[in-house]
TIKEVEX-78441 format. One line per 3 residues: number of its first residue (from 1); their letters; for each residue x, y, z of N, C-alpha, C, CB. Coordinates in nm, 4 decimals, m for minus. Glycine has a CB too. Example, Ala and Ser with C-alpha at 12.3 -4.5 7.8 and 13.67 -1.06 7.14 Angstrom:
2
1) AS) 1.3190/m0.5690/0.7800/1.2300/m0.4500/0.7800/1.3200/m0.3300/0.7800/1.1308/m0.4473/0.9046  1.2850/m0.2250/0.7080/1.3670/m0.1060/0.7140/1.2900/0.0030/0.7870/1.4084/m0.0598/0.5725
//
This chain:
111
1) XXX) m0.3980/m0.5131/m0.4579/m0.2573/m0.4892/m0.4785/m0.2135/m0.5241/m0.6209/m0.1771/m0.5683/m0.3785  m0.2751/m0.5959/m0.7029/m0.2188/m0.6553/m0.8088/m0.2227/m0.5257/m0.9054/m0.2981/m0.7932/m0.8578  m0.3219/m0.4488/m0.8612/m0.3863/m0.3421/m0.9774/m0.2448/m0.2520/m1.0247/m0.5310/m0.2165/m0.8960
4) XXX) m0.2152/m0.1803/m0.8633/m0.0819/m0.1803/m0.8727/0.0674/m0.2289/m0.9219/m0.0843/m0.1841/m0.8138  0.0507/m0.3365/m0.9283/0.1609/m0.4144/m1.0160/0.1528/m0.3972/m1.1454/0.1604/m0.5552/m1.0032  0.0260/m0.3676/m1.2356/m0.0898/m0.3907/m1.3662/m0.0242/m0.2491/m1.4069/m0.3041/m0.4030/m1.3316
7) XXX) m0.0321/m0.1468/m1.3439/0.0204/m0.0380/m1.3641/0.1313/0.0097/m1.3420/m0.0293/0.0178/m1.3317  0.2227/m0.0185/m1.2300/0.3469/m0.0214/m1.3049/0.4342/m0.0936/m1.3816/0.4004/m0.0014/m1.2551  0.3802/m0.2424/m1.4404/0.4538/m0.2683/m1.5577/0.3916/m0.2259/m1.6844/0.4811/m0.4027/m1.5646
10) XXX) 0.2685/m0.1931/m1.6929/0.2162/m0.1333/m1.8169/0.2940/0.0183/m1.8359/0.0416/m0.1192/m1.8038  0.3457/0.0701/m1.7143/0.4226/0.2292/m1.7221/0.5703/0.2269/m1.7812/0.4414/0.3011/m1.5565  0.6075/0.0946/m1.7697/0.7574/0.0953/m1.8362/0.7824/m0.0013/m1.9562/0.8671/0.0529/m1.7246
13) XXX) 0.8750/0.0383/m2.0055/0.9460/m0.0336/m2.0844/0.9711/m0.2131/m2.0791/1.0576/0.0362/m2.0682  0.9268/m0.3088/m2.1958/0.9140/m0.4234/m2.1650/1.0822/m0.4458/m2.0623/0.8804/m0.5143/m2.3172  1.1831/m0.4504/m2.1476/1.3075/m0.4439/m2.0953/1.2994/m0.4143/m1.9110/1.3846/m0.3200/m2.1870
16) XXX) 1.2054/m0.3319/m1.8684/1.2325/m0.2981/m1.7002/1.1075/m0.3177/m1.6374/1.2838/m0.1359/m1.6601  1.0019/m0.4729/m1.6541/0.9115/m0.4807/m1.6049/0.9700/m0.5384/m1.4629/0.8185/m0.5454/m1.6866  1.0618/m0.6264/m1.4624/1.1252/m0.6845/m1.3513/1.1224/m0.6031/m1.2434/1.2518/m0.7199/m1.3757
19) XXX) 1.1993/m0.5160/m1.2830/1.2717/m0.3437/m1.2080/1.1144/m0.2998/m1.1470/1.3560/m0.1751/m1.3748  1.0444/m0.2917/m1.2147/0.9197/m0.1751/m1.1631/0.8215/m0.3277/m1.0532/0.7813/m0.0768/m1.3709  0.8347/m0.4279/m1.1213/0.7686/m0.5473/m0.9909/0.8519/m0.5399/m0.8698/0.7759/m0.7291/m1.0374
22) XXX) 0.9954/m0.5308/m0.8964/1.0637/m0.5175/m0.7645/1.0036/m0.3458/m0.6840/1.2606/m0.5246/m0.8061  1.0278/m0.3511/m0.7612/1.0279/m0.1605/m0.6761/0.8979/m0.1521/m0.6184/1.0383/0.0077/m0.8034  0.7800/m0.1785/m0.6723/0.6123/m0.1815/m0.6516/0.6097/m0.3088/m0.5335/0.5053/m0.2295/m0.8281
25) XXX) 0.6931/m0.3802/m0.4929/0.6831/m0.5136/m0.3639/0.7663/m0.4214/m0.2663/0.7775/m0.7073/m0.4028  0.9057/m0.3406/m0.3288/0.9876/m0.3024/m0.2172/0.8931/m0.1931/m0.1470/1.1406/m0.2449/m0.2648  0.8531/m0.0992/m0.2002/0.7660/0.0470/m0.1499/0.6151/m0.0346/m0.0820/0.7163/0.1839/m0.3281
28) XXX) 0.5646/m0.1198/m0.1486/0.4658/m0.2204/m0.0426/0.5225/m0.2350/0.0763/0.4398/m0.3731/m0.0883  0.6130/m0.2656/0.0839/0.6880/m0.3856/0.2205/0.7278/m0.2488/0.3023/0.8752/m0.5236/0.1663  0.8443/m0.1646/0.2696/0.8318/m0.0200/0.3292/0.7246/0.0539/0.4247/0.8279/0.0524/0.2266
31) XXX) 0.6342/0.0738/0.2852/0.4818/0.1540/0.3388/0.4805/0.0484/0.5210/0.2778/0.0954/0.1763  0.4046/m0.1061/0.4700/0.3616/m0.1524/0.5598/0.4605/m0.1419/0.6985/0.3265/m0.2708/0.5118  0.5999/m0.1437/0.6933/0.6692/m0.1649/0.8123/0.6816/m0.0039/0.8914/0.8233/m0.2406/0.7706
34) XXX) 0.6787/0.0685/0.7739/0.5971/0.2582/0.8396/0.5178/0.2524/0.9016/0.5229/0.3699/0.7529  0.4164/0.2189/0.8120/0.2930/0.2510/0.8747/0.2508/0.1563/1.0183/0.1844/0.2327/0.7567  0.2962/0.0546/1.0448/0.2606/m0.0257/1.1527/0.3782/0.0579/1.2929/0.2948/m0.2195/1.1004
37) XXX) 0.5097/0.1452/1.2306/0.5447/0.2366/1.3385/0.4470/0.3413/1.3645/0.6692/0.2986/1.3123  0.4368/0.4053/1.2572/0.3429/0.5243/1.2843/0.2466/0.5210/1.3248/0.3129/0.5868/1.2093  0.1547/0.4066/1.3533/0.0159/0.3610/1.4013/0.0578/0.2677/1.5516/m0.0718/0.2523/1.2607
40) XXX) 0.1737/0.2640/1.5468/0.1477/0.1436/1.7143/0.2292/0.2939/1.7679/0.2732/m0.0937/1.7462  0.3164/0.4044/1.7577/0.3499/0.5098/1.8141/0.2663/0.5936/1.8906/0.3947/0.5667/1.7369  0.1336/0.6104/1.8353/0.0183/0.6930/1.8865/m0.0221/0.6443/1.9802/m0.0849/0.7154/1.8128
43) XXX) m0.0669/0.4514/1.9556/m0.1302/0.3651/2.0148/m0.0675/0.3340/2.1776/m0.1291/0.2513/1.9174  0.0535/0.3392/2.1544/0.1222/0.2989/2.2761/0.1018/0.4212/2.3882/0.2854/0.2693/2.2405  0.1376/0.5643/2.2759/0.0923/0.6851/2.3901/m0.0218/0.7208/2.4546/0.1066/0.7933/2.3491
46) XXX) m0.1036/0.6397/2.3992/m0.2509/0.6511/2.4310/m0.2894/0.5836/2.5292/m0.3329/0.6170/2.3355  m0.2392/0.4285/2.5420/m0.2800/0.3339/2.6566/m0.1460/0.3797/2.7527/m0.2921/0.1430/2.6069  m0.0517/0.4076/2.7581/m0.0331/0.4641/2.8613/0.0119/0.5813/2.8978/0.0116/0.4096/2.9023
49) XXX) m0.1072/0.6704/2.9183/m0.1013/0.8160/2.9076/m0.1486/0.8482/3.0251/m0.1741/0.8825/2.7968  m0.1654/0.7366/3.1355/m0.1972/0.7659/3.2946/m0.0674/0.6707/3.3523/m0.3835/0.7030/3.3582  0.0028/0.7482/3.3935/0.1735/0.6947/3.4721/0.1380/0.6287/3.5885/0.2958/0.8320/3.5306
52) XXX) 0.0349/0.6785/3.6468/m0.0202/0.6035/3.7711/m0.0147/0.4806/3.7884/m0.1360/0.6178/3.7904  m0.1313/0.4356/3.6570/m0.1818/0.3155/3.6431/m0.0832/0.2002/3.5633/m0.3102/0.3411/3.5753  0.0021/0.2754/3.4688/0.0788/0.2020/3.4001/0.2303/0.1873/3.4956/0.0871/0.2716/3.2512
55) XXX) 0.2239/0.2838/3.5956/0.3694/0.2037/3.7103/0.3553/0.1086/3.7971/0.4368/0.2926/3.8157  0.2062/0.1036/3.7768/0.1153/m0.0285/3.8647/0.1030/m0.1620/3.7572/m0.0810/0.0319/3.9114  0.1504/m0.1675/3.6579/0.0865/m0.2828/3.5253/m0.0732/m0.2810/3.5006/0.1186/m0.4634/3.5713
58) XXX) m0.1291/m0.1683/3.5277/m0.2183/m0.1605/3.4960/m0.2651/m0.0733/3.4355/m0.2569/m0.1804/3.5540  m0.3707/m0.1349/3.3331/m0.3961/m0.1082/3.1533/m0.5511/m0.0974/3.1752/m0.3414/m0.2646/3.0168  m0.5969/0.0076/3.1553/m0.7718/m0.0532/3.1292/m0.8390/m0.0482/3.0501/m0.8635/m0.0201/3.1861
61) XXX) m0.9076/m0.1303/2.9951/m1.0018/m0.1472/2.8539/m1.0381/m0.0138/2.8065/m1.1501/m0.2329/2.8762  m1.0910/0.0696/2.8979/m1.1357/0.1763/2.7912/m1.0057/0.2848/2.7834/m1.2940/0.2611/2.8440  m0.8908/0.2679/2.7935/m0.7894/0.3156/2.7352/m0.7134/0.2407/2.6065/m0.7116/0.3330/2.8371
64) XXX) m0.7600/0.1259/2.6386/m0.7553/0.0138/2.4897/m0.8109/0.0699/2.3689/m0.8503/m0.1318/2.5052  m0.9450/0.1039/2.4161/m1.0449/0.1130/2.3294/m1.0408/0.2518/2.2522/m1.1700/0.0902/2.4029  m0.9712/0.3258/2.3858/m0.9682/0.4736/2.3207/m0.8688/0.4923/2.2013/m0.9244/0.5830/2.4335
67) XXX) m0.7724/0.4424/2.2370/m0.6183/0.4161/2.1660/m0.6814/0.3747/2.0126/m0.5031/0.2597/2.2555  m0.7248/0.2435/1.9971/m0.7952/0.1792/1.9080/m0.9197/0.2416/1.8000/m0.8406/0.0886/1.9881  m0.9619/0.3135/1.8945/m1.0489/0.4468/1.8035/m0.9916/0.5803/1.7065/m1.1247/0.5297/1.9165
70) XXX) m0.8828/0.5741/1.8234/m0.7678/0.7269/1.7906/m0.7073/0.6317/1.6746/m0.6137/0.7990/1.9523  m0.6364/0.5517/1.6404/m0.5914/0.4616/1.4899/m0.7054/0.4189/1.3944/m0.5170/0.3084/1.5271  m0.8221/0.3684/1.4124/m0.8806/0.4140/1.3422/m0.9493/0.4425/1.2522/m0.8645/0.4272/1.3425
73) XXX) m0.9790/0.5932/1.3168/m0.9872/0.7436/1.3198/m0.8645/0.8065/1.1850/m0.9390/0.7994/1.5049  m0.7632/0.7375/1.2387/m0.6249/0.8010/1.1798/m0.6749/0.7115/1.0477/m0.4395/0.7618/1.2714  m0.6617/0.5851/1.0617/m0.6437/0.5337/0.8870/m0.7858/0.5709/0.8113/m0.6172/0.3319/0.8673
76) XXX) m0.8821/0.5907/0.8617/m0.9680/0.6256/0.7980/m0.9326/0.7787/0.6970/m1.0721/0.6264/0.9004  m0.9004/0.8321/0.8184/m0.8145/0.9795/0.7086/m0.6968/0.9640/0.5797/m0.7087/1.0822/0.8247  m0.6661/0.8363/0.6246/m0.5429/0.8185/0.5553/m0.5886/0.7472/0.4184/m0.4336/0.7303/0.6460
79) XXX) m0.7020/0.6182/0.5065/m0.7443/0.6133/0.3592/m0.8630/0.6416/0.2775/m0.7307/0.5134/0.3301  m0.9189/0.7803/0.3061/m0.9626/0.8639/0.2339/m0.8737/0.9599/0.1586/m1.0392/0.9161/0.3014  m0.7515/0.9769/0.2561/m0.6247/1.0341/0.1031/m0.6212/0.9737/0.0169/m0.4720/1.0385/0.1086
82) XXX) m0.5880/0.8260/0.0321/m0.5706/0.7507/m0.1107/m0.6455/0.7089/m0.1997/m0.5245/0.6591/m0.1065  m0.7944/0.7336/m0.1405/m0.9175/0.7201/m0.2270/m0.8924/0.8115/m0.3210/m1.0545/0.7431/m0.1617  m0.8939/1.0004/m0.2954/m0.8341/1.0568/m0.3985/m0.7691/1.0578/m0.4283/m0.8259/1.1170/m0.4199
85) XXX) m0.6397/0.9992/m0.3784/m0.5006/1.0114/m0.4754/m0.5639/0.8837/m0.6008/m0.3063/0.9499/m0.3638  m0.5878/0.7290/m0.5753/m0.6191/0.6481/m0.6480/m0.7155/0.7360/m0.7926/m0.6902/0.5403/m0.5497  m0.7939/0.8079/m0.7350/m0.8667/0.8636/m0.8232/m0.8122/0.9316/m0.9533/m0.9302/0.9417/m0.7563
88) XXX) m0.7082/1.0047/m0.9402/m0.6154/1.1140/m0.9779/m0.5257/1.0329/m1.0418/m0.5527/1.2051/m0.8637  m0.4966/0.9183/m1.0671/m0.4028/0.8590/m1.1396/m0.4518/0.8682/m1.2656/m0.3706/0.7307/m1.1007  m0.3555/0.8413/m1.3768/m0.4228/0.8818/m1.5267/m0.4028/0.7818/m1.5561/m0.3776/0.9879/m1.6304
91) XXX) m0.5235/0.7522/m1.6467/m0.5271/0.6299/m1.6960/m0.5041/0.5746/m1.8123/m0.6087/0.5994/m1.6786  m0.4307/0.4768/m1.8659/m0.3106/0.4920/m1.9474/m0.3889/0.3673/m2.0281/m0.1336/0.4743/m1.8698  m0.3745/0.3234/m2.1275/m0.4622/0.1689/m2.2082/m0.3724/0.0648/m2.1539/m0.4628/0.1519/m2.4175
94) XXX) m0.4072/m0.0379/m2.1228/m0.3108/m0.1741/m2.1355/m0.2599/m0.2020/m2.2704/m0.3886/m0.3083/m2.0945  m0.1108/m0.2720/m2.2520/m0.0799/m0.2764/m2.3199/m0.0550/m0.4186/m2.4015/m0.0216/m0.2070/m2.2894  m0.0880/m0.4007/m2.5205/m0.1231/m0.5365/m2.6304/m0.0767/m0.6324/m2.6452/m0.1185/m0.5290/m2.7412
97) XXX) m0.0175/m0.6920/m2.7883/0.0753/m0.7642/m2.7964/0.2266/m0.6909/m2.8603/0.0159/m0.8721/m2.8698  0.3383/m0.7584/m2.8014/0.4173/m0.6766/m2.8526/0.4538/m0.6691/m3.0362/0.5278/m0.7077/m2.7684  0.5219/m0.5490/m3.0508/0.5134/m0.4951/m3.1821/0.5969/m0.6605/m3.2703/0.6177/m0.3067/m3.1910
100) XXX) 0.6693/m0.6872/m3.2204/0.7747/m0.8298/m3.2824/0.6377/m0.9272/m3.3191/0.9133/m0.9303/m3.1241  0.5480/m0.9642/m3.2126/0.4469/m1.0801/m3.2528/0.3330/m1.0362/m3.3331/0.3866/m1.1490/m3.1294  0.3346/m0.8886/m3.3270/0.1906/m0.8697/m3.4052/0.2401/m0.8473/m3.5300/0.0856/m0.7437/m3.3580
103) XXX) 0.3771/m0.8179/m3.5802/0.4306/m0.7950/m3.7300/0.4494/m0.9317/m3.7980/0.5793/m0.7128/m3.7331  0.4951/m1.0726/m3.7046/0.5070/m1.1687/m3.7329/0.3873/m1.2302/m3.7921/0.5555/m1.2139/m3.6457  0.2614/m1.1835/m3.7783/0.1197/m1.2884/m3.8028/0.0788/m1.3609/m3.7337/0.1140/m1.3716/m3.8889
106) XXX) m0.0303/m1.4497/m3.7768/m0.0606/m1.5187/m3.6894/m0.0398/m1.6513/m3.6702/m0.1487/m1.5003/m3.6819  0.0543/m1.7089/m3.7683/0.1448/m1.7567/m3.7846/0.2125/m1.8011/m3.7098/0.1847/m1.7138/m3.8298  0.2703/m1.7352/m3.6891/0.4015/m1.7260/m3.5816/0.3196/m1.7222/m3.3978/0.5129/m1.5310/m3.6272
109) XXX) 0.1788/m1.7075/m3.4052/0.1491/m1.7620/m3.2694/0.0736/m1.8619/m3.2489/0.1006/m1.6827/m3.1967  0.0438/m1.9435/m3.3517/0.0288/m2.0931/m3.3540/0.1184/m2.1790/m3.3450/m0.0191/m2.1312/m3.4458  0.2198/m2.1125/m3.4184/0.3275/m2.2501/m3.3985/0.4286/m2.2460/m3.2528/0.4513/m2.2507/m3.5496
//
């Protein structure tokens, strides 16, 4: 996760590194509270997808298991998207010291 952070404050302006750490924690925190709907949604339809057994309280392991395969199944796809998306990002240099300390000398970063 940090890599992420590495890259979007190296993408902006010193002035809005704050802005892009907030935004890169808020879209983290987002993603995760999505994605744990979109993955327990399937999961739930899956273990009880026999009305029979589930108007009885009863759950059985290999509908656990199936459910649990079917997610995944799913993130594996999902994160093989982001393997190529990660890939596909352009890659930009880190960035140095700023222009104020490197005009100052070296001087001015000893003292």
């Amino acid at each position: 996760m940090q890599m992420s952070s590495t890259i979007a404050q190296n993408a902006v302006e010193l002035r809005d590194i704050g802005s892009a750490s907030a935004a890169t924690n808020l879209f983290r925190n987002l993603g995760g509270s999505i994605g744990i709907a979109i993955f327990a949604s399937p999961f739930t339809g899956t273990v009880t997808a026999r009305p029979t057994q589930t108007a009885r309280g009863l759950i059985s392991i290999h509908d656990v298991a199936h459910a649990t395969h079917l997610i995944f199944l799913t993130g594996a796809c999902i994160g093989t998207a982001a393997l190529i998306a990660s890939v596909l990002i352009e890659e930009a240099p880190l960035r140095g010291k700023s222009a104020a300390a490197a005009s100052a000398g070296p001087d001015a970063q000893t003292a």
